[in-house]
N, C-alpha and C positions, 0 to 999 in steps of 0.2 A: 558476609560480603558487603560492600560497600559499593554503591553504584552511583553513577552519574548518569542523570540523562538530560542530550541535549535535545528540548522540543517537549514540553510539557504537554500536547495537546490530547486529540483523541489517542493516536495508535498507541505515545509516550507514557500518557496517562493509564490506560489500559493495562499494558506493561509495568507500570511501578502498582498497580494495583493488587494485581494476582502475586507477584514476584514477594509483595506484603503479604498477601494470605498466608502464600506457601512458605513463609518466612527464609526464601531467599536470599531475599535482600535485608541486614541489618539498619543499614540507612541508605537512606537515597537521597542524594544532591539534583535540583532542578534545576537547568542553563537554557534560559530563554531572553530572547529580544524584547519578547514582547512581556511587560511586565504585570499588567492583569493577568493573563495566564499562570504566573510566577505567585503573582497571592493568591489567585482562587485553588491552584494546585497544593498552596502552602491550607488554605482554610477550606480544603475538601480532604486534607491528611493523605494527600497522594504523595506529597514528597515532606523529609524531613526539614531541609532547609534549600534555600537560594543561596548559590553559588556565581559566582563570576567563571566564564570558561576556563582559565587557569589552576584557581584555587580547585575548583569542583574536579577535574580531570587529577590532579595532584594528590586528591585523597581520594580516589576512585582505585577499586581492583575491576570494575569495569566501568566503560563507558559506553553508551546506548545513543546514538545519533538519532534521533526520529522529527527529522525534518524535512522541506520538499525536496526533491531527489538533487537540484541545481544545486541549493545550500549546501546538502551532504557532499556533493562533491567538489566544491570549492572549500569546505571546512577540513574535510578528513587528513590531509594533508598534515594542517596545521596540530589536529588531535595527535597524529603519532608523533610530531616532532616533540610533544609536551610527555610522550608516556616512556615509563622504564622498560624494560626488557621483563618485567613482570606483570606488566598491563594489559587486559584485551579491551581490543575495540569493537563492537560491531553496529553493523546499521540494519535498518527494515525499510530501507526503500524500494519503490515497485518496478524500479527500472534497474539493472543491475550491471551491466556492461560499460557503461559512462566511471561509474563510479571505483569498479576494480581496473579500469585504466588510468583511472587518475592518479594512483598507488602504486600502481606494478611496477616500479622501481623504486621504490622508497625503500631505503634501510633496515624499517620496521614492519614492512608490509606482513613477516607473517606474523603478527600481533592483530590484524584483522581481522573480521569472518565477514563476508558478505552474507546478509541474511533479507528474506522477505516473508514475514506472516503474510497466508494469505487470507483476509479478515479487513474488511472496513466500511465504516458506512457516509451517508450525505452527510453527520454532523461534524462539527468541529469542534473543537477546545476540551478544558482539563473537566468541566461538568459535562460532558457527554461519553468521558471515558467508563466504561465496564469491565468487573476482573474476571469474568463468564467469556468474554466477549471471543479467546482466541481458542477456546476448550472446542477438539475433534476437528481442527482445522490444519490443514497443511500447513508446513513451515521448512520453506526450502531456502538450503545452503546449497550456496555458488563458489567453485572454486575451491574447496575444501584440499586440495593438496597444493595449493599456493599460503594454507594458515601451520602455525603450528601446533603439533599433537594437544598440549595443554590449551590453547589457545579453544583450540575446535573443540575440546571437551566442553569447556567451560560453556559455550554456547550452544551443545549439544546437550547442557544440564541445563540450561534456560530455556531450549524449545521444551525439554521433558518437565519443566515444571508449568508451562503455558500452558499443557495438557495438549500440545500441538504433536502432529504424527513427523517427522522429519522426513523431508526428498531431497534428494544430491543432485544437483547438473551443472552444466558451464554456463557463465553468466548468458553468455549468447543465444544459448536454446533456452533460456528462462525470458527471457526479454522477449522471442517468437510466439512463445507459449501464452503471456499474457499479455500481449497485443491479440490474440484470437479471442482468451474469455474474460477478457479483464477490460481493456482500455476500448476495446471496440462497442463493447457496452455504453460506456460514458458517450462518447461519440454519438452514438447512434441515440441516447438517453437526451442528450443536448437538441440534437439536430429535431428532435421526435416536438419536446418542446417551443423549441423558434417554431418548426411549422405551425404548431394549435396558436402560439402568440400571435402568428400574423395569421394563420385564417380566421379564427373566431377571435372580435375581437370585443364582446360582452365577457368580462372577467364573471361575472355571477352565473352565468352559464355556463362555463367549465366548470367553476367550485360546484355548481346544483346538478349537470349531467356527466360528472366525471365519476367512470365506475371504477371497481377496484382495481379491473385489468391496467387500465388507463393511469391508474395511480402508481401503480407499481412498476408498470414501465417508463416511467417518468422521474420517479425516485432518483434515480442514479444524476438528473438535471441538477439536483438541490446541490450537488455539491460542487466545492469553493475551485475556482479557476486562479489562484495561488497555489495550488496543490497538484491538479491536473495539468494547465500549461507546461510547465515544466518535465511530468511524464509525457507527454505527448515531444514533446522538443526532442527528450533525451530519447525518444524512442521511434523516431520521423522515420525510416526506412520502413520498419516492421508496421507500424500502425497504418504508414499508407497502403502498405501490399493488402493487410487487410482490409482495409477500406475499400479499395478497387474491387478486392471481392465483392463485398456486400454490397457495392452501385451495382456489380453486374449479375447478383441475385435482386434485388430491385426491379430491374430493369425485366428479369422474368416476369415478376408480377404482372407492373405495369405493361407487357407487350399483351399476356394473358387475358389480362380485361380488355385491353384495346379490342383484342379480334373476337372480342366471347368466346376465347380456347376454355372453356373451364375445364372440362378433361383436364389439361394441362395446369391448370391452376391447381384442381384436388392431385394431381399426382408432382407437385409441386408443394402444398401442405402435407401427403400424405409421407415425403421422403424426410420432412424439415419434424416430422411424429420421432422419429429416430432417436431424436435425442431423448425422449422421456427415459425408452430404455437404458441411457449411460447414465444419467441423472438420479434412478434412481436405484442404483446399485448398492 
């Protein structure tokens, strides 16, 4: 099989990595803007060659979109209008409902698969990709009776070689679902950071009393607002409803300390213990 993918970085990168292993993919064509990404992917041997959008989709039996979710959906359009009736397209973007509306009446729509690994981290680019990276991780397909049977095979054989477990739902309940454990993260990862940047403002005192806790819930900060702006836009409805949540658990806390309720604070930690049990199942 021969693949195109557009968006060399982490997730693309990752993907043409394993997709090598599992010798998947015969070759694979790289389609990026950005053209250091284009040679480090070319002299890290994640792709076989650079491609221009047209040529690379034209000698593709598939194409893999992996770029920010605005780009995917301004692009995708243009990818079915260049594919045969023998081509699949699909994407791993983290917002899902933007982008199968942008399609659903395209001619070639079921040559699509809406797809989301769910898998990523704070870094960026073609050297930070790993081919480990998507193995025991969900990989849900949206919309699967708007693709067609071979279409959906085909990327029902590419979650099976990411070593990903496959979930079915409508793009609309995927885009709720990870607005609660996905996006609300970063948010709250972002917002966690601005606070410590403007309260403490000795930089050597965070790097010397930042514990692990501290690090790891901050992690999710490091990553690029070229990436997230765009989930957060394509998913403004869902992400605020969450957010209004989590102000008005917040708002428990802080009411807790205000009055010295601590009863109410420990039965407040002790409901939020809950999750270990789902976690670790």
């Amino acid at each position: 099989m021969k693949i195109s993918i557009i968006g060399v970085g982490l997730i693309g990168g990752s993907i043409a990595l394993k997709l090598k292993d599992k010798k998947t993919a015969d070759f694979i064509y790289g389609i990026d803007n950005n053209t250091e990404n284009l040679d480090e992917a070319l002299a890290l041997n994640i792709i076989n060659e650079k491609a221009d959008l047209k040529t690379g989709i034209q000698s593709s039996d598939l194409v893999i979109i992996a770029i920010p979710v605005d780009s995917a959906r301004k692009i995708l359009p243009e990818v079915l209008d260049l594919i045969s009736d023998q081509q699949t397209v699909m994407d791993v973007g983290s917002t899902k409902s933007g982008i199968v509306n942008a399609v659903k009446n395209h001619p070639k729509r079921s040559r699509f698969v809406a797809f989301h690994p769910m898998w990523g981290t704070e870094n960026h680019g073609p050297k930070s990709a790993v081919a480990e990276s998507f193995s025991g991780k969900a990989g849900v397909i949206c919309n699967r009776e708007e693709s067609a049977e071979d279409a959906l095979q085909i990327v029902e054989n590419i979650v099976e070689n990411l070593e990903m477990h496959p979930i079915y739902m409508n793009a609309e309940d995927h885009d709720i679902h990870t607005a609660y454990i996905s996006h609300i993260s970063h948010i709250t990862s972002y917002a966690l950071a601005n606070t410590v940047l403007e309260k403490e403002k000795e930089e050597d005192t965070i790097f010397q009393l930042a514990s692990s806790g501290f690090s790891s819930t901050v992690r999710l900060a490091k990553s690029h607002p070229e990436m997230w702006v765009p989930i957060f836009k394509q998913n403004k409805e869902n992400v605020l409803d969450v957010l209004n949540e989590h102000i008005s658990q917040l708002r428990k806390f802080k009411s807790a300390l205000e009055k010295d309720n601590f009863e109410y604070l420990e039965e407040l930690i002790t409901n939020a213990n809950k999750i270990r049990g789902i976690l670790n199942k």
